[in-house]
C-alpha positions in Angstrom: 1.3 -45.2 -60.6 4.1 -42.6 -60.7 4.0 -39.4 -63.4 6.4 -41.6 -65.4 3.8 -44.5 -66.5 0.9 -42.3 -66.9 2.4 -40.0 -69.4 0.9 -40.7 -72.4 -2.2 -41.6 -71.4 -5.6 -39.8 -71.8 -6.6 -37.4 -69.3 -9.0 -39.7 -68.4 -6.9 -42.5 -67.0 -4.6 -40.4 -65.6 -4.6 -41.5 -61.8 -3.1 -37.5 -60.9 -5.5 -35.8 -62.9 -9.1 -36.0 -61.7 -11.9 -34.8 -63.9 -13.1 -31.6 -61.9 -8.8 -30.9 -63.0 -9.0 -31.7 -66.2 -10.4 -28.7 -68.2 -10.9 -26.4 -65.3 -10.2 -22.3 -66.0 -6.8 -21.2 -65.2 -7.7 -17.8 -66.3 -11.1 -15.3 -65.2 -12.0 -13.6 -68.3 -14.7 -10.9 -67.1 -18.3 -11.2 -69.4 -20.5 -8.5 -70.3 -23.8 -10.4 -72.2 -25.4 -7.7 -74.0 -28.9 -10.0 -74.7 -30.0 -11.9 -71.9 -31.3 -14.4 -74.2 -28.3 -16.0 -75.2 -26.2 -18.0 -73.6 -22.4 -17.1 -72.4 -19.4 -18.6 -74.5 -19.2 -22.1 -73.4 -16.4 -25.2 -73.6 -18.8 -28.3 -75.4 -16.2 -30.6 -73.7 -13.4 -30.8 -71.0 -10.5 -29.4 -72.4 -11.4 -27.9 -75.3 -9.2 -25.0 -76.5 -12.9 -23.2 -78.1 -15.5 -21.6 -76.4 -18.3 -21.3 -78.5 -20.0 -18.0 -79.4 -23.5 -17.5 -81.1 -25.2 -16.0 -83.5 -27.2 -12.9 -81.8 -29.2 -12.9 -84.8 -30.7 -14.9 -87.8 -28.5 -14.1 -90.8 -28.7 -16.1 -94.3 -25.8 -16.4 -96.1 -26.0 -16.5 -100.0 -23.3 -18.5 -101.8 -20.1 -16.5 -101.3 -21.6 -13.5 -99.4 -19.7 -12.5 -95.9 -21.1 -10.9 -92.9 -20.5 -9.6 -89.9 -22.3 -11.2 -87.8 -23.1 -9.9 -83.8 -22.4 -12.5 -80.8 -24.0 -10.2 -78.0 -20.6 -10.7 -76.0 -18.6 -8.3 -74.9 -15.1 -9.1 -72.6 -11.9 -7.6 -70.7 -9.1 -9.6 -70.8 -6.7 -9.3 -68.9 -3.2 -7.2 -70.0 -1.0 -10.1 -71.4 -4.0 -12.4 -73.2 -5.6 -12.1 -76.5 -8.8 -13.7 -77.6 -8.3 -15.4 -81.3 -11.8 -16.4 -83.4 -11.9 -19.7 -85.2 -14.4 -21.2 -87.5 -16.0 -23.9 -86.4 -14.5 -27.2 -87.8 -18.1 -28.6 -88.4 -19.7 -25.9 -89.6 -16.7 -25.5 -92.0 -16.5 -28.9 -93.5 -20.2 -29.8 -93.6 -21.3 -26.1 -95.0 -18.4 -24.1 -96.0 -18.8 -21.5 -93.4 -15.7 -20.0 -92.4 -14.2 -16.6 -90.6 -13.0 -14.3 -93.1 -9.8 -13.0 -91.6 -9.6 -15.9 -89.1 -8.1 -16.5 -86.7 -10.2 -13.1 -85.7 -8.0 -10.9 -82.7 -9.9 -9.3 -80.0 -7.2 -7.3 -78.1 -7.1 -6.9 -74.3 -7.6 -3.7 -74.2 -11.3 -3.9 -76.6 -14.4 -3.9 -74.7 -17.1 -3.6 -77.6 -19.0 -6.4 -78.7 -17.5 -9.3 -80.5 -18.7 -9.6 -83.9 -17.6 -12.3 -86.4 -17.1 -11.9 -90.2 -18.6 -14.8 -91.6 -18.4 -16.2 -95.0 -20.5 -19.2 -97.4 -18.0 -20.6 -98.7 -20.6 -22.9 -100.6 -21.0 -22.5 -104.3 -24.4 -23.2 -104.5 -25.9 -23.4 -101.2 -27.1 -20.9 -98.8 -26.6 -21.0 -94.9 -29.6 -20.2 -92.3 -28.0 -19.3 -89.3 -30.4 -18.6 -86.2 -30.0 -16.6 -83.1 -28.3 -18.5 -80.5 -26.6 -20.9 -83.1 -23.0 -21.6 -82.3 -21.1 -19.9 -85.0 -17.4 -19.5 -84.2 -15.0 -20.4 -81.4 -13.1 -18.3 -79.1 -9.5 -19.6 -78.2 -7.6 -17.1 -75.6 -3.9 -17.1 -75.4 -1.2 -15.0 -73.6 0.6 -12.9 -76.4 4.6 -12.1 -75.6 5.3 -8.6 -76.7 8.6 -8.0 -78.4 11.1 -5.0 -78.4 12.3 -4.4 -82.4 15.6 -4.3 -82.5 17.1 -2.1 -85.9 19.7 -3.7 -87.1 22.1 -3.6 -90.6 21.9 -7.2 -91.5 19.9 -10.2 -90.0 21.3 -13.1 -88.7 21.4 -16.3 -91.1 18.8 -19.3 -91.5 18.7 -22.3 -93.4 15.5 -20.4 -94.8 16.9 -17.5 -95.6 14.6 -15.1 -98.0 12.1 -18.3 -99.5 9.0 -17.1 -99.2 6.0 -19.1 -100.6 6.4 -22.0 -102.2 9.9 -22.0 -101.6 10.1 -25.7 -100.1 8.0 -27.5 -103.1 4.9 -28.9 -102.7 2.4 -30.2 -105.7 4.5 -31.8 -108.6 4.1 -29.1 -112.0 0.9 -29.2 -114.1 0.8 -31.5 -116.6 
């Protein structure tokens, strides 16, 4: 098969891709585990963007309360990368837990421990999270730094100054 007929197939069927390829780290992060009893940030599949973090300690969230809540990892990425902290989509849709200020940013240059704001989202449930449950996810990315240019006018856009709602969306109350 030539590169030609197997684009747009899965990964899986993909005769140039094997599966030690598909998924593999393209990037060594260095990990500092600050409680032996957990375990690292993990991919649950191949090629997965998340790496799953968890909680360091049992927490029970109240209907709409938030925490911050410890994952006993600590990183140094390297200069160029960025570490963003989603919710995880399960948790979010079956519970209504969710990351407060998500995605969360953990900058290169940050070597603390990574602690997620969580919030119960539910109106009349609580959550029980417990140590070593998977609470967020941990997508890294390389972040391009820009130079500001001043300038007297910007340049024109379709856009222009529409800000929200500008483009429509649900039809007026009734």
């Amino acid at each position: 098969m030539t590169e030609e007929t197997t684009a747009g197939k899965p990964p899986a069927q993909q005769e140039t891709a094997t599966a030690a390829e598909y998924g593999a780290a393209t990037l060594t992060v260095e990990l500092k585990m600050l409680d032996d009893g957990l375990e690292p940030p993990s991919y649950a599949h191949p090629g997965d963007a998340g790496a799953d973090l968890r909680a360091r300690e049992d927490v029970v969230l109240e209907p709409g309360e938030r925490r911050l809540v410890p994952t006993g990892v600590s990183i140094a990425l390297p200069d160029g990368f960025v570490a963003l902290i989603h919710p995880r989509s399960g948790l979010a849709t079956k519970h209504g837990l969710t990351v407060v200020n998500a995605p969360g940013t953990v900058d290169a240059g940050y070597r603390g421990e990574i602690a997620v704001t969580l919030l119960n989202t539910d109106l009349r449930q609580a959550i029980e999270l417990k140590r070593g449950d998977r609470i967020a996810q941990m997508v890294i990315q390389r972040v391009e730094y820009a130079r500001f240019l001043p300038v007297q006018e910007l340049s024109g856009s379709v856009r222009g100054g529409g800000g929200f709602g500008s483009t429509g969306g649900f039809g007026a109350p009734v």
